[in-house]
mmCIF file as gemmi writes it, N, C-alpha and C atoms, coordinates in Angstrom:
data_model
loop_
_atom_site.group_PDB
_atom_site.id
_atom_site.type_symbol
_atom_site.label_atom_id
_atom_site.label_alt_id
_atom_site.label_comp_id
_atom_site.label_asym_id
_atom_site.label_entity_id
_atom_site.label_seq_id
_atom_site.pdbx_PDB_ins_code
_atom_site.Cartn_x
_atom_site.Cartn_y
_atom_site.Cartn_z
_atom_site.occupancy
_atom_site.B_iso_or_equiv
_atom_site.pdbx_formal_charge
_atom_site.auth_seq_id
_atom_site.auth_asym_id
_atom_site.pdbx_PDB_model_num
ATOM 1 N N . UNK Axp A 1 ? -23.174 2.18 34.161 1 0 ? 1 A 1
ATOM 2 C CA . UNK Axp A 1 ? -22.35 3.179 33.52 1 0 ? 1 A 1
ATOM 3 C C . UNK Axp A 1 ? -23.065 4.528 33.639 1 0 ? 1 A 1
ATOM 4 N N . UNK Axp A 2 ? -22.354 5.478 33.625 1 0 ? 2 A 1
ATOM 5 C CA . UNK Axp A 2 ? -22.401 6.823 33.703 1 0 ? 2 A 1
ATOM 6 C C . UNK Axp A 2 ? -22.425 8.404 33.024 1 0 ? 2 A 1
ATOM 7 N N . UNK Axp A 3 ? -22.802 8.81 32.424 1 0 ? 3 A 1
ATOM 8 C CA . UNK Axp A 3 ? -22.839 9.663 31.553 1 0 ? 3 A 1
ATOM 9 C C . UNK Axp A 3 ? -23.004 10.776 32.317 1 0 ? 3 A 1
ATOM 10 N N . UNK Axp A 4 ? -21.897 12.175 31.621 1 0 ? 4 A 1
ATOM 11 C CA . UNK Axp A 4 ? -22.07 13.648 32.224 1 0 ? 4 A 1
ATOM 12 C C . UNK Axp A 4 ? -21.29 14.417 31.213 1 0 ? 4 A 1
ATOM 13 N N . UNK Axp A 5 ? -22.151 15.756 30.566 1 0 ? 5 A 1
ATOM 14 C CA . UNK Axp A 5 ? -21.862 16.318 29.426 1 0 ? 5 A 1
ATOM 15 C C . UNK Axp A 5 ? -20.925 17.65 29.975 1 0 ? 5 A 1
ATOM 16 N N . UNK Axp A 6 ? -19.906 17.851 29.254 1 0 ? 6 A 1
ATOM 17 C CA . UNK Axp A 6 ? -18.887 19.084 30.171 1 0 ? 6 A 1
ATOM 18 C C . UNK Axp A 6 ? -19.293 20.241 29.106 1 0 ? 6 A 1
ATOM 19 N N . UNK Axp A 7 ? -19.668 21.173 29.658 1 0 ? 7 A 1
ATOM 20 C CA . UNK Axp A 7 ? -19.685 22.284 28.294 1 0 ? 7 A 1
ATOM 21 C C . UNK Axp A 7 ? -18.154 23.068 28.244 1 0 ? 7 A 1
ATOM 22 N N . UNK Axp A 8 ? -18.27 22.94 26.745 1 0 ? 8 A 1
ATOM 23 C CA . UNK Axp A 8 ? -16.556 23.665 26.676 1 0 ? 8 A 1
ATOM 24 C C . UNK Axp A 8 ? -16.65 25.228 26.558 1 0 ? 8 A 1
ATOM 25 N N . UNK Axp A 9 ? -15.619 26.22 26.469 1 0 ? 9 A 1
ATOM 26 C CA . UNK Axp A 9 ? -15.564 27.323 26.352 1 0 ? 9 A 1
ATOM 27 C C . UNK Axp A 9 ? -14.755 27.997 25.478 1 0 ? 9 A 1
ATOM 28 N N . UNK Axp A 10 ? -15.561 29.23 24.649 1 0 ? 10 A 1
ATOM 29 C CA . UNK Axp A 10 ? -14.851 29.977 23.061 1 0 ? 10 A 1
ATOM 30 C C . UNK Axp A 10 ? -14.175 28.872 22.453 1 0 ? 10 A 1
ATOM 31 N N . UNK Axp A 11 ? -13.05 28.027 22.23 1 0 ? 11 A 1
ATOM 32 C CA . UNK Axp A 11 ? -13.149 27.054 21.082 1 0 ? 11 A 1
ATOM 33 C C . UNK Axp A 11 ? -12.527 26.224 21.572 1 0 ? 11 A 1
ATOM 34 N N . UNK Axp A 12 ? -12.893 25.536 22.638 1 0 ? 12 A 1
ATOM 35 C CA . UNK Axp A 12 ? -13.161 24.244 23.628 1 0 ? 12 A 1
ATOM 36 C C . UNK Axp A 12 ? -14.1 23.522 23.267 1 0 ? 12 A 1
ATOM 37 N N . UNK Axp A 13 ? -14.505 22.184 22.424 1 0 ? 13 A 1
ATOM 38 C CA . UNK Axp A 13 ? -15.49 22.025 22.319 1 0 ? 13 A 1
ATOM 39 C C . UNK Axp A 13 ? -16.412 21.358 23.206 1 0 ? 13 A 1
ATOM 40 N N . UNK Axp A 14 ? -17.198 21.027 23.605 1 0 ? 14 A 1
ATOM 41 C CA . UNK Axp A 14 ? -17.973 20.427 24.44 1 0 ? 14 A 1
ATOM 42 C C . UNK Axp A 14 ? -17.848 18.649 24.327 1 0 ? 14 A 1
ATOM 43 N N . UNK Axp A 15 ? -17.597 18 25.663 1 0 ? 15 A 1
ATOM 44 C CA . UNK Axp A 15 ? -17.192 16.596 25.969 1 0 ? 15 A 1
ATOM 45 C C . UNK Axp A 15 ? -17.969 16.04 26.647 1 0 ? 15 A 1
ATOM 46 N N . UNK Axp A 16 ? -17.572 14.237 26.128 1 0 ? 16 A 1
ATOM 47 C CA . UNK Axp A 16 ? -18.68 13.318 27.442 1 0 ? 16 A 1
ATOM 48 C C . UNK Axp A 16 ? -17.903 12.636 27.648 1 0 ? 16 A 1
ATOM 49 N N . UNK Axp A 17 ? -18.24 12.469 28.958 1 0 ? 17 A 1
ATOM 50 C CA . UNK Axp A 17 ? -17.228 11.597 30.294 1 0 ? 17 A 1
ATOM 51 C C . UNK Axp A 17 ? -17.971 10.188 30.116 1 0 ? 17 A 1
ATOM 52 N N . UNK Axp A 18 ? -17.419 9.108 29.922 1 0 ? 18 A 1
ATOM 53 C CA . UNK Axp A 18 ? -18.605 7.834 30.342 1 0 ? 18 A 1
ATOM 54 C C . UNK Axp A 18 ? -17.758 7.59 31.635 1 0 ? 18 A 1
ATOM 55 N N . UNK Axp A 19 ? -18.183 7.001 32.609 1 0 ? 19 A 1
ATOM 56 C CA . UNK Axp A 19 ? -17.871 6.338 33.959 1 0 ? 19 A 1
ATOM 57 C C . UNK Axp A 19 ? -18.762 5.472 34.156 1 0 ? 19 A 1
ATOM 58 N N . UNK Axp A 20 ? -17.502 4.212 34.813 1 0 ? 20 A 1
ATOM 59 C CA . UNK Axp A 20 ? -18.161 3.09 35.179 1 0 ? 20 A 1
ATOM 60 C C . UNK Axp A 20 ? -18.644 3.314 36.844 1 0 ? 20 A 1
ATOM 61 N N . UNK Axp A 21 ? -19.2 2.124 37.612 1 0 ? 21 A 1
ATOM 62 C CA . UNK Axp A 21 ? -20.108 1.965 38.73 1 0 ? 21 A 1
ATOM 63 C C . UNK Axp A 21 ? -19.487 2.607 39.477 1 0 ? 21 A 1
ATOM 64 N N . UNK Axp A 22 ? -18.213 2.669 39.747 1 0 ? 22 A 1
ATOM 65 C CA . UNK Axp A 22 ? -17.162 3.199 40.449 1 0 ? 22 A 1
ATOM 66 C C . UNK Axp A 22 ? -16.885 4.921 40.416 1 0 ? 22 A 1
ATOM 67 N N . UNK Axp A 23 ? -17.91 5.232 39.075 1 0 ? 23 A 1
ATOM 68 C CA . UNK Axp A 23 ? -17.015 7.213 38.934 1 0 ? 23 A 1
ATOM 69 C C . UNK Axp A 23 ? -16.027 6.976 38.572 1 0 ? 23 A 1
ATOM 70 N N . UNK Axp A 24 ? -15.556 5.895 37.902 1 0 ? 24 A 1
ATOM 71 C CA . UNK Axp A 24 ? -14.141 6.06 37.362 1 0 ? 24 A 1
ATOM 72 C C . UNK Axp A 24 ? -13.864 6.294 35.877 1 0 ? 24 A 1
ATOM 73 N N . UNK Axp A 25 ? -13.324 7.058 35.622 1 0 ? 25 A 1
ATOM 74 C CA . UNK Axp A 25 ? -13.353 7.327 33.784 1 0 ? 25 A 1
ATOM 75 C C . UNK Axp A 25 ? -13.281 6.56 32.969 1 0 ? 25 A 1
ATOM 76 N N . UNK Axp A 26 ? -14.1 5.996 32.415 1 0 ? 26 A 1
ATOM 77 C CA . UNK Axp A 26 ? -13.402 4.714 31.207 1 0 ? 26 A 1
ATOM 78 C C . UNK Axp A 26 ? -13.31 5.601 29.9 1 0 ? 26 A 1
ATOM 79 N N . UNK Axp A 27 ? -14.282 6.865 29.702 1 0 ? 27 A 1
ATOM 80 C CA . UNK Axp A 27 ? -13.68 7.501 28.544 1 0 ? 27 A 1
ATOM 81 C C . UNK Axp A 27 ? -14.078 9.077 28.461 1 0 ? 27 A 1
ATOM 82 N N . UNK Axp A 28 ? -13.301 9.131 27.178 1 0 ? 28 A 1
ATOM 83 C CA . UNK Axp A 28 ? -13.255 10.868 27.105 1 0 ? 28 A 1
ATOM 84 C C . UNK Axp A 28 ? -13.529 10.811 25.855 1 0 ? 28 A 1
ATOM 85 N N . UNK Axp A 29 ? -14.535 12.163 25.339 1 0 ? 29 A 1
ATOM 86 C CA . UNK Axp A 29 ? -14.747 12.434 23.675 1 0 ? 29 A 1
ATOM 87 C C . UNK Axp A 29 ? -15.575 13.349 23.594 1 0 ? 29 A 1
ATOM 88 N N . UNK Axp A 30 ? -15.133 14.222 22.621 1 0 ? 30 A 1
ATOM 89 C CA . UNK Axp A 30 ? -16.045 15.221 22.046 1 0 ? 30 A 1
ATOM 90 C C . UNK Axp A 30 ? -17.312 14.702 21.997 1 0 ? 30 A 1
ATOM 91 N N . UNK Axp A 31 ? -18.166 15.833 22.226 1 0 ? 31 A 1
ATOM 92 C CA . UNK Axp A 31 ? -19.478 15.662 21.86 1 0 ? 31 A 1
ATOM 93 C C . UNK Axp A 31 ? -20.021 15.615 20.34 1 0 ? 31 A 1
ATOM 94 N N . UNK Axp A 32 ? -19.37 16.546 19.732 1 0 ? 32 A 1
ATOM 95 C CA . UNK Axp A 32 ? -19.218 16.21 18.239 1 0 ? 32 A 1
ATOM 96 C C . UNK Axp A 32 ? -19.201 14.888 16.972 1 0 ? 32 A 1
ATOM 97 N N . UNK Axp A 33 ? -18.055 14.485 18.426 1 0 ? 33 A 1
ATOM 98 C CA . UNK Axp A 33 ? -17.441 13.008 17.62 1 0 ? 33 A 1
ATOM 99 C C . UNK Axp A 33 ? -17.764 12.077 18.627 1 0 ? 33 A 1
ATOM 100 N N . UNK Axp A 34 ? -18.663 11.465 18.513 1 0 ? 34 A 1
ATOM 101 C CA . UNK Axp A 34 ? -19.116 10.095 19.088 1 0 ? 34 A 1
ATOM 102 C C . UNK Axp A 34 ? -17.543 9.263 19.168 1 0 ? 34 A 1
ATOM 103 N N . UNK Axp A 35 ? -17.867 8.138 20.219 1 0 ? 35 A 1
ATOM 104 C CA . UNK Axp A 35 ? -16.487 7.732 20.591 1 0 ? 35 A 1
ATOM 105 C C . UNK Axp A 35 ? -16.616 6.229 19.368 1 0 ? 35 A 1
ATOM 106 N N . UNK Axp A 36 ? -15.636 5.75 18.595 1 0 ? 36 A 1
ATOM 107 C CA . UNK Axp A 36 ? -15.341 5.233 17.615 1 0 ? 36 A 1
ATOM 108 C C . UNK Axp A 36 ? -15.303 3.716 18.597 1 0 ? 36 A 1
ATOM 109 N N . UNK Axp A 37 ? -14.943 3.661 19.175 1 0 ? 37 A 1
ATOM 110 C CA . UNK Axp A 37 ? -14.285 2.061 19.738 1 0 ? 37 A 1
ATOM 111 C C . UNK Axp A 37 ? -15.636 1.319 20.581 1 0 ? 37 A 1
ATOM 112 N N . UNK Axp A 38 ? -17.034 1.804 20.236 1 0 ? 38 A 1
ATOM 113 C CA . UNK Axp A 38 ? -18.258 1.715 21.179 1 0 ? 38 A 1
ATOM 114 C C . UNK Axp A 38 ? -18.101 0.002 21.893 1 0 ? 38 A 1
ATOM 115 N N . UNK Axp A 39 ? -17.48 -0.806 20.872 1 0 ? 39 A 1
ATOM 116 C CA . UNK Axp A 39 ? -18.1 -2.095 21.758 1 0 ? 39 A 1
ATOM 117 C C . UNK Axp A 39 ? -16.785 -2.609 22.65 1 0 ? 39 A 1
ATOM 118 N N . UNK Axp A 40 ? -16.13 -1.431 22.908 1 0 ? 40 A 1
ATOM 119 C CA . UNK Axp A 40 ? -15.2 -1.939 24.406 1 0 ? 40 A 1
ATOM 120 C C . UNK Axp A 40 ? -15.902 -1.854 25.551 1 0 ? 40 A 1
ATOM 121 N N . UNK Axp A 41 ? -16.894 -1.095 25.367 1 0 ? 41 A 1
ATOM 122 C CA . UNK Axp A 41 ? -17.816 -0.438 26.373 1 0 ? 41 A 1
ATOM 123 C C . UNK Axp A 41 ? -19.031 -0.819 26.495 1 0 ? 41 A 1
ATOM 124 N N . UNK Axp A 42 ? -19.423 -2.316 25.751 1 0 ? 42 A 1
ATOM 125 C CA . UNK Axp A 42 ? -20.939 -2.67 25.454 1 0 ? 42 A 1
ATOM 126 C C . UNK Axp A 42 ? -21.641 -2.059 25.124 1 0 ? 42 A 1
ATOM 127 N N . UNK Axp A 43 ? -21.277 -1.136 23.955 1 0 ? 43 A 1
ATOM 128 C CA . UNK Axp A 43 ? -22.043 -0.185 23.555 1 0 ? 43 A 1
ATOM 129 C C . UNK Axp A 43 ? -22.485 -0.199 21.882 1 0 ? 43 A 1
ATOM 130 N N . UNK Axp A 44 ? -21.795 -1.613 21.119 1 0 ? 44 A 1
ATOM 131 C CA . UNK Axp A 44 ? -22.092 -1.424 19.785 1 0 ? 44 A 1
ATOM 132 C C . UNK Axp A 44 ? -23.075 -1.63 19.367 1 0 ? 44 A 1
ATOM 133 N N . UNK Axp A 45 ? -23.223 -0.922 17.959 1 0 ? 45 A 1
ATOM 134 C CA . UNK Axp A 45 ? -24.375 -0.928 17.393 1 0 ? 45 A 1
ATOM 135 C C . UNK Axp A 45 ? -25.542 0.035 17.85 1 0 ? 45 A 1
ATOM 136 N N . UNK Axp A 46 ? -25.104 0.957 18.833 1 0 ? 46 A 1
ATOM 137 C CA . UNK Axp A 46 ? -26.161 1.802 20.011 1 0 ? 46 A 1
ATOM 138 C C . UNK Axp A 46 ? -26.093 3.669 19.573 1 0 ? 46 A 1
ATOM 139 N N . UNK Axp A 47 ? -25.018 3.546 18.532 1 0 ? 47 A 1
ATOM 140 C CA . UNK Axp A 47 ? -24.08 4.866 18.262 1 0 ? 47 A 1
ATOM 141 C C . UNK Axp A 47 ? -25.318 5.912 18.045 1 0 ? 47 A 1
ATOM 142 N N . UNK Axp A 48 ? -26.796 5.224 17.576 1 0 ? 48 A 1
ATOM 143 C CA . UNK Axp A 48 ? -27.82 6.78 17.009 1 0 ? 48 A 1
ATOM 144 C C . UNK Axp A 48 ? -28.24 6.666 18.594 1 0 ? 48 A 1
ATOM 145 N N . UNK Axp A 49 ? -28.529 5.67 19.332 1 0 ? 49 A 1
ATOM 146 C CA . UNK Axp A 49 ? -29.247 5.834 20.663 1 0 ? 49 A 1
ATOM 147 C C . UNK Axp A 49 ? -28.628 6.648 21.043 1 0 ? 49 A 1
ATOM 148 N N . UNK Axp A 50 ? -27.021 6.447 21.371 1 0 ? 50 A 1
ATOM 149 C CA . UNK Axp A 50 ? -25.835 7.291 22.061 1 0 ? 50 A 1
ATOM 150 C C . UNK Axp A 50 ? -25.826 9.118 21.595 1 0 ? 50 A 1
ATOM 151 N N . UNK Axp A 51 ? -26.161 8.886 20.201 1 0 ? 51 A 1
ATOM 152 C CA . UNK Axp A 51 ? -26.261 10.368 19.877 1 0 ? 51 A 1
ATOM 153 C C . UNK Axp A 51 ? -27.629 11.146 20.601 1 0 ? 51 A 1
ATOM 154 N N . UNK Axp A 52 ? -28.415 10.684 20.266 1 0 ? 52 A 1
ATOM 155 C CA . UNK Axp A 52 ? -29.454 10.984 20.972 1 0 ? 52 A 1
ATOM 156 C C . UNK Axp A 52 ? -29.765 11.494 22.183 1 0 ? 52 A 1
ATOM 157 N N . UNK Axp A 53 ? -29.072 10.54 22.83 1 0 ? 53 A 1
ATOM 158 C CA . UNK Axp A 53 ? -28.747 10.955 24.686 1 0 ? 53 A 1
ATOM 159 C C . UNK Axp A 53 ? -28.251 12.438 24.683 1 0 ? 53 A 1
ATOM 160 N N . UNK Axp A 54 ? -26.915 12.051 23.768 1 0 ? 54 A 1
ATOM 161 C CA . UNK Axp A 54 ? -25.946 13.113 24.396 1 0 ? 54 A 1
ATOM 162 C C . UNK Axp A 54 ? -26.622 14.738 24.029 1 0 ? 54 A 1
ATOM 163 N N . UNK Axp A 55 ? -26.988 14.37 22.841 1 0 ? 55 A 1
ATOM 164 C CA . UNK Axp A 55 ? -27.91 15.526 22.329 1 0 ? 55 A 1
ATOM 165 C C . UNK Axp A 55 ? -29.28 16.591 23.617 1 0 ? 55 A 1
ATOM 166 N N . UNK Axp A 56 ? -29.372 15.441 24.195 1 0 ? 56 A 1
ATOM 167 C CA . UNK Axp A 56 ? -30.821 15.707 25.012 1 0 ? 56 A 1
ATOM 168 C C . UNK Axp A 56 ? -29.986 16.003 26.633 1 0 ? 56 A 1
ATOM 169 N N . UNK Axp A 57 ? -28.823 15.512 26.729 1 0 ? 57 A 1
ATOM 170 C CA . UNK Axp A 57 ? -28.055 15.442 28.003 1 0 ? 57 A 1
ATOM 171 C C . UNK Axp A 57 ? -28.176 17 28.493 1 0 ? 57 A 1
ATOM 172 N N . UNK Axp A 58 ? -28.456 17.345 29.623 1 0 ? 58 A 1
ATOM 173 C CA . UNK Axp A 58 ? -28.099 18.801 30.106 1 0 ? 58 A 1
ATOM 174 C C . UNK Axp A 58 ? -26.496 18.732 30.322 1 0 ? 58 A 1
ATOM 175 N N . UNK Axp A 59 ? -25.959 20.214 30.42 1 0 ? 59 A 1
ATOM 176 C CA . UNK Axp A 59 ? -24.846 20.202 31.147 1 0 ? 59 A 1
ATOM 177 C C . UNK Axp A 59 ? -24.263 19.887 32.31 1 0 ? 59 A 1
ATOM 178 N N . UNK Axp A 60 ? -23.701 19.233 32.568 1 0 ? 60 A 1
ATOM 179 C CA . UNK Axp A 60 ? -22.94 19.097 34.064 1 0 ? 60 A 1
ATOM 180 C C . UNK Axp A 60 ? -23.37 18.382 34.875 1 0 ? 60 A 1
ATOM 181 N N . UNK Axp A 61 ? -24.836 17.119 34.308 1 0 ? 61 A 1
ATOM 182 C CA . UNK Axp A 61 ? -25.356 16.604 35.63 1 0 ? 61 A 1
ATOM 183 C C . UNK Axp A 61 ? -25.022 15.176 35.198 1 0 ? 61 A 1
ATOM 184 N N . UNK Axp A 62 ? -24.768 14.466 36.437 1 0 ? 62 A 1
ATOM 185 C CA . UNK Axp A 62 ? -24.492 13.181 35.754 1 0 ? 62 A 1
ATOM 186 C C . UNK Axp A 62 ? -25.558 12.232 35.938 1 0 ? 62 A 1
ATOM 187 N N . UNK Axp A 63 ? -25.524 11.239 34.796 1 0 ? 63 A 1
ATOM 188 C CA . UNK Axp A 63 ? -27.111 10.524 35.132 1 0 ? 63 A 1
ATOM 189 C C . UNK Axp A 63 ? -26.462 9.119 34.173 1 0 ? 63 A 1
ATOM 190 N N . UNK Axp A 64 ? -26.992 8.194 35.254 1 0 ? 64 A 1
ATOM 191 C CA . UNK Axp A 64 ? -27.234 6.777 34.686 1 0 ? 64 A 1
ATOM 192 C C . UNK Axp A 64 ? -26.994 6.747 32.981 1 0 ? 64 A 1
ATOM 193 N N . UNK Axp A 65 ? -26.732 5.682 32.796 1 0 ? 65 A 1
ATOM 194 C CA . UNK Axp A 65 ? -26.929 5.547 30.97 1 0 ? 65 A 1
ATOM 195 C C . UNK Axp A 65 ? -27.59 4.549 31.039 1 0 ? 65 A 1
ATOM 196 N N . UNK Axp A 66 ? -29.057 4.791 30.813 1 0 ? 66 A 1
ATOM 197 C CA . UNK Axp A 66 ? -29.607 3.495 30.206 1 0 ? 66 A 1
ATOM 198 C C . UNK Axp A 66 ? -30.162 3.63 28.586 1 0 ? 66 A 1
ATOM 199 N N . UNK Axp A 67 ? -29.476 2.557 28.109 1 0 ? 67 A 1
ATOM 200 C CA . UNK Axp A 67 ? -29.849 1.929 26.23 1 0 ? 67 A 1
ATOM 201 C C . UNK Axp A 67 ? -30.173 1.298 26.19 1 0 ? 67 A 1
């Protein structure tokens, strides 16, 4: 899976793309608001790791997700 942080603009807020192996979108969500549904995505229970990332994520580059 895939992680890449979009910066938004004047009151756009800033989003994360997750993509699977493929570059294909499995989701969309504010950076603000962590995505609610984490264990469709094998991701539960990971939500402070996940904050963390996204927090530390630069803009615009996409990079592996490893948790």
């Amino acid at each position: 899976m895939y992680i890449i942080k979009v910066k938004g603009k004047a009151k756009i807020p800033d989003y994360i793309q997750l993509r699977d192996d493929q570059f294909v979108l499995i989701a969309y969500f504010r950076a603000d608001r962590p995505l609610k549904k984490l264990e469709k995505y094998g991701l539960e229970g990971k939500e402070a790791v996940l904050k963390s990332v996204i927090d530390q994520l630069p803009y615009g580059k996409l990079q592996k997700l490893i948790i």
